[in-house]
MMTF fields as JSON, N, C-alpha, C and O atoms, coordinates in Angstrom:
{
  "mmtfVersion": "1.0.0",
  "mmtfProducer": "UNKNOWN",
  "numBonds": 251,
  "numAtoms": 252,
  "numGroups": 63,
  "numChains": 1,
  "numModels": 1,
  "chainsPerModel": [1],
  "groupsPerChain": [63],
  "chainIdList": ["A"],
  "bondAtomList": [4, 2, 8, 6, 12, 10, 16, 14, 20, 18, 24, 22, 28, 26, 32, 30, 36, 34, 40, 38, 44, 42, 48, 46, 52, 50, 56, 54, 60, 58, 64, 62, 68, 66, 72, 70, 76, 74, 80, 78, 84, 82, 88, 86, 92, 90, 96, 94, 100, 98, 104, 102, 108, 106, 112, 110, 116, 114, 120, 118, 124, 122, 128, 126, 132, 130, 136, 134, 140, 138, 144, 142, 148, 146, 152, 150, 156, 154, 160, 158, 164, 162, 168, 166, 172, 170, 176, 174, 180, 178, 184, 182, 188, 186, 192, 190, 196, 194, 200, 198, 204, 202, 208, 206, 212, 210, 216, 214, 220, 218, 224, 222, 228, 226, 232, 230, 236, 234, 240, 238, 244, 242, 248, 246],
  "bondOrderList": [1, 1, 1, 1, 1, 1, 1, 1, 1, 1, 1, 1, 1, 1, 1, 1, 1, 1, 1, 1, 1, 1, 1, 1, 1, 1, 1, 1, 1, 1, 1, 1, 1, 1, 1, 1, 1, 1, 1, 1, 1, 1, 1, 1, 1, 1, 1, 1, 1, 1, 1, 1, 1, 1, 1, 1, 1, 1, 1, 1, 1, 1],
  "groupList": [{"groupName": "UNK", "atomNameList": ["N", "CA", "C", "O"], "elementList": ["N", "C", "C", "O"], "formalChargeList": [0, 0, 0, 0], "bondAtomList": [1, 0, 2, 1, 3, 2], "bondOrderList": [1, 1, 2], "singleLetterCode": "X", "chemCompType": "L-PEPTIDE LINKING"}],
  "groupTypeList": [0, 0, 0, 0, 0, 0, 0, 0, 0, 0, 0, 0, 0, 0, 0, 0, 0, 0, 0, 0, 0, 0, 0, 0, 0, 0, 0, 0, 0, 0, 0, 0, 0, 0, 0, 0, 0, 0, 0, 0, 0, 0, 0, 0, 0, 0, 0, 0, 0, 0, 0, 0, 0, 0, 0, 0, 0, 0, 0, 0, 0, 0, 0],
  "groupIdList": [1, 2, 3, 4, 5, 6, 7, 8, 9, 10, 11, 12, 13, 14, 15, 16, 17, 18, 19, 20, 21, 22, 23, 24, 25, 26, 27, 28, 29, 30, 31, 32, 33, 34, 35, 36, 37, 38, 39, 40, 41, 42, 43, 44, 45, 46, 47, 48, 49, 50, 51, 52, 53, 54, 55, 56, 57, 58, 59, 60, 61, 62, 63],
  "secStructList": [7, 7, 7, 7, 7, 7, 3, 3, 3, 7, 6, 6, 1, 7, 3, 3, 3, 3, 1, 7, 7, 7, 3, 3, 7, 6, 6, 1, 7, 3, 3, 7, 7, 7, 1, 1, 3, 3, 3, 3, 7, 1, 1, 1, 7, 7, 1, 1, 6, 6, 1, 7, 7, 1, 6, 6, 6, 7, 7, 7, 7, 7, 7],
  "xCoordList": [-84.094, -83.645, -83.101, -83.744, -81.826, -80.883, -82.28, -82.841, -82.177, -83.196, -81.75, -80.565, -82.572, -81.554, -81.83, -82.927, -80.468, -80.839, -80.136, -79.104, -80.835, -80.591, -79.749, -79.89, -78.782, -77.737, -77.551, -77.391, -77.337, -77.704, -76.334, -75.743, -75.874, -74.544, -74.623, -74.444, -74.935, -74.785, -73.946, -72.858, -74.044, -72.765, -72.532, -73.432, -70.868, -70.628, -71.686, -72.145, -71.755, -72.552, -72.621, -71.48, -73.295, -72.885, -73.407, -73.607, -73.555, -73.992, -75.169, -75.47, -75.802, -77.136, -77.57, -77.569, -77.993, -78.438, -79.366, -79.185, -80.311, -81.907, -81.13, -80.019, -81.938, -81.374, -82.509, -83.622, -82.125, -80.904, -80.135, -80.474, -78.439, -77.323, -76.117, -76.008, -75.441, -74.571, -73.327, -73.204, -72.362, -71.191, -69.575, -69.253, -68.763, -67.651, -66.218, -65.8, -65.758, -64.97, -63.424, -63.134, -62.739, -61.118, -60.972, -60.761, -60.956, -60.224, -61.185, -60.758, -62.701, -62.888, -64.602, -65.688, -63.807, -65.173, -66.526, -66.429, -67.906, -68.767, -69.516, -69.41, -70.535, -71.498, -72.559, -72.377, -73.764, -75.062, -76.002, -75.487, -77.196, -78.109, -79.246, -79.196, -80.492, -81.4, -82.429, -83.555, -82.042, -82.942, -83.03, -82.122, -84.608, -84.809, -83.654, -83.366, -82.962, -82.112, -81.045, -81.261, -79.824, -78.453, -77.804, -77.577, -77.275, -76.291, -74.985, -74.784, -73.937, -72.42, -71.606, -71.846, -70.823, -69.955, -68.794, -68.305, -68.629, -68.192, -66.294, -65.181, -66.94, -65.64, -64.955, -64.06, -64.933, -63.987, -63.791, -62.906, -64.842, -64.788, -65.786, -65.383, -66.504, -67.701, -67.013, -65.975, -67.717, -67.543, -67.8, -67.513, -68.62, -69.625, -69.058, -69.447, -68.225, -67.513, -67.408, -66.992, -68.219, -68.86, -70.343, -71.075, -70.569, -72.145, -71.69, -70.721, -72.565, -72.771, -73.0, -73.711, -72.368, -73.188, -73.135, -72.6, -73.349, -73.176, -72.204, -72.309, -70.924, -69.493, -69.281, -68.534, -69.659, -69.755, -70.035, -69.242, -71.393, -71.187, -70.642, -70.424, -69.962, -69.217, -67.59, -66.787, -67.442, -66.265, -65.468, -66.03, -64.155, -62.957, -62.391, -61.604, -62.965, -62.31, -61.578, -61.648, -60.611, -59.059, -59.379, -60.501, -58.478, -58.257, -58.218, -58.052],
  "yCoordList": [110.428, 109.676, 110.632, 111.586, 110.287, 110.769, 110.611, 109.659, 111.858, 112.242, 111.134, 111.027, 110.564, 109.913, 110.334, 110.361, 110.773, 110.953, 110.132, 109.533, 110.127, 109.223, 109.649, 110.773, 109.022, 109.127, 108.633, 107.468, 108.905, 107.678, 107.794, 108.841, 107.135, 106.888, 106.522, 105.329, 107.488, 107.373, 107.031, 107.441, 106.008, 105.563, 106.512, 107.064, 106.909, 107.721, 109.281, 110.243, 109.216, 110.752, 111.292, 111.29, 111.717, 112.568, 111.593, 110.379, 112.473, 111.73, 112.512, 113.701, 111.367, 112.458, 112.681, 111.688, 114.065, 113.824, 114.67, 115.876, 114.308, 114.723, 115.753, 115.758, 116.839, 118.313, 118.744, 118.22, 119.623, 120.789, 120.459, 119.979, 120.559, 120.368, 121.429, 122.515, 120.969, 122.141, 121.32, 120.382, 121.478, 120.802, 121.472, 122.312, 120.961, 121.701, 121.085, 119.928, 122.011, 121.584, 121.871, 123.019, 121.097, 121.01, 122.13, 122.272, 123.308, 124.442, 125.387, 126.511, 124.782, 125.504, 126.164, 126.311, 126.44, 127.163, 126.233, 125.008, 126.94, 125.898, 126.592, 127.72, 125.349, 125.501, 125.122, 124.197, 125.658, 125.456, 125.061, 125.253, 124.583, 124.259, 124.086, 123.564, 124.939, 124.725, 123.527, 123.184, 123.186, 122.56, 120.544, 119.907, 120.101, 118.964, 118.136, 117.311, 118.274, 117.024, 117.741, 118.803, 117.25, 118.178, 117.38, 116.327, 117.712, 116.651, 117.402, 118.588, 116.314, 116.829, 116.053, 114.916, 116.804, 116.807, 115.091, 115.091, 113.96, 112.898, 112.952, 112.426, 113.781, 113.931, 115.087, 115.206, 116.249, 117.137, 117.973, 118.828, 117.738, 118.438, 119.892, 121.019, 119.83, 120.984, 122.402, 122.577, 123.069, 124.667, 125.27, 126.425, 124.206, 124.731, 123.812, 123.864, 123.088, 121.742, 122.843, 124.001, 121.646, 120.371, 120.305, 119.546, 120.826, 120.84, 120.78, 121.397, 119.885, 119.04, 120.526, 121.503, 120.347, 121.339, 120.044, 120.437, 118.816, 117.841, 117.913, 117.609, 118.429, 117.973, 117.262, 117.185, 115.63, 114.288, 114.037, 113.323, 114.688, 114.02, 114.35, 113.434, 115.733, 115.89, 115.132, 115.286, 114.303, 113.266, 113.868, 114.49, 113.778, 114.135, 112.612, 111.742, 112.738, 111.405, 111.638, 112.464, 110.499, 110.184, 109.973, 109.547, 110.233, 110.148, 108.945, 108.79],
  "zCoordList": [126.356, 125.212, 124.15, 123.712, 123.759, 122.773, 120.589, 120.046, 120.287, 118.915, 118.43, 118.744, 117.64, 116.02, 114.82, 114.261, 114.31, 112.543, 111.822, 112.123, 110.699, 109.613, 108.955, 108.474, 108.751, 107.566, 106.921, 107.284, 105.141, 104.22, 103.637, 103.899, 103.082, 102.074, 100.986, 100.746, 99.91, 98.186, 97.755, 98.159, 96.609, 95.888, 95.047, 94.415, 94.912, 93.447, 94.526, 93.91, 95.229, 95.758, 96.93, 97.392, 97.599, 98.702, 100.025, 99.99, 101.141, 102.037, 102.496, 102.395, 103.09, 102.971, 104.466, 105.194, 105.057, 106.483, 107.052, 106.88, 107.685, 108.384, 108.664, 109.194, 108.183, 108.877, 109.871, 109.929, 110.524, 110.085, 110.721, 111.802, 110.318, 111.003, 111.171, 110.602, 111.889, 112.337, 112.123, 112.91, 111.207, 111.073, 110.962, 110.122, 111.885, 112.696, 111.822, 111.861, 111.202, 110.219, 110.855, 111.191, 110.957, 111.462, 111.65, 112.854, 111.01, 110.499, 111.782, 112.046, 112.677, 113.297, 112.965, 113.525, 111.463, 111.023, 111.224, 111.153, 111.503, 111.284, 110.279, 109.797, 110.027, 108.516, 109.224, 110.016, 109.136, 109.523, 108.171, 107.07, 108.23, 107.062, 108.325, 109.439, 107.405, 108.48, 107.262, 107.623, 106.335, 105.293, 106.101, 106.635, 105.813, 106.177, 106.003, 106.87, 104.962, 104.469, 103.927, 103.343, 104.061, 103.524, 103.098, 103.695, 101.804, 101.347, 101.524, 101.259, 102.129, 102.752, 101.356, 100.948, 100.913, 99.865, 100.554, 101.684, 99.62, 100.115, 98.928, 98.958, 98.229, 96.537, 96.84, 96.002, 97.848, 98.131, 97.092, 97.106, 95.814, 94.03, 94.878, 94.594, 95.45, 95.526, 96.076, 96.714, 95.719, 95.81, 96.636, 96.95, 97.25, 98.695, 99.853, 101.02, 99.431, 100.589, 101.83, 101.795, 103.542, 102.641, 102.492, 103.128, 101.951, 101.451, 100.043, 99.601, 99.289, 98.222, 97.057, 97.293, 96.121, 94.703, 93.898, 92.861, 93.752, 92.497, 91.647, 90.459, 92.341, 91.343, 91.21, 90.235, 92.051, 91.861, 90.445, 89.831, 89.641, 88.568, 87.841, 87.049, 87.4, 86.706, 86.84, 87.76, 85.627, 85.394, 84.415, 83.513, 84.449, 83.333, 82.537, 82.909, 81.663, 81.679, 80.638, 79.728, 80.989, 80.294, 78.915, 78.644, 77.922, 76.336, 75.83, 74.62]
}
């Protein structure tokens, strides 16, 4: 039998997923996280994309 993980979907936030994961990004490169739970960047704002730094909440807002 195939392990299942949970994946959660934050509004306005990241996505959240049972670690540790190993995630294979177009470009080839991969990103590992050995931490229980990893949040993957969903706003493409993070520094660490795609692993989450909370650029989500930082907002610019209009004049």
């Amino acid at each position: 039998m195939t392990e299942r993980r949970t994946v959660r979907m934050v509004t306005n936030g990241p996505i959240m997923v049972e670690g540790p994961v190993r995630v294979e990004m177009p470009s080839g490169e991969v990103v590992e996280s050995d931490r229980f739970m990893v949040a993957l960047c969903a706003c493409k704002r993070s520094k660490t994309f795609p692993l989450c730094d909370t650029s989500h909440r930082r907002r610019v807002r209009a004049g």
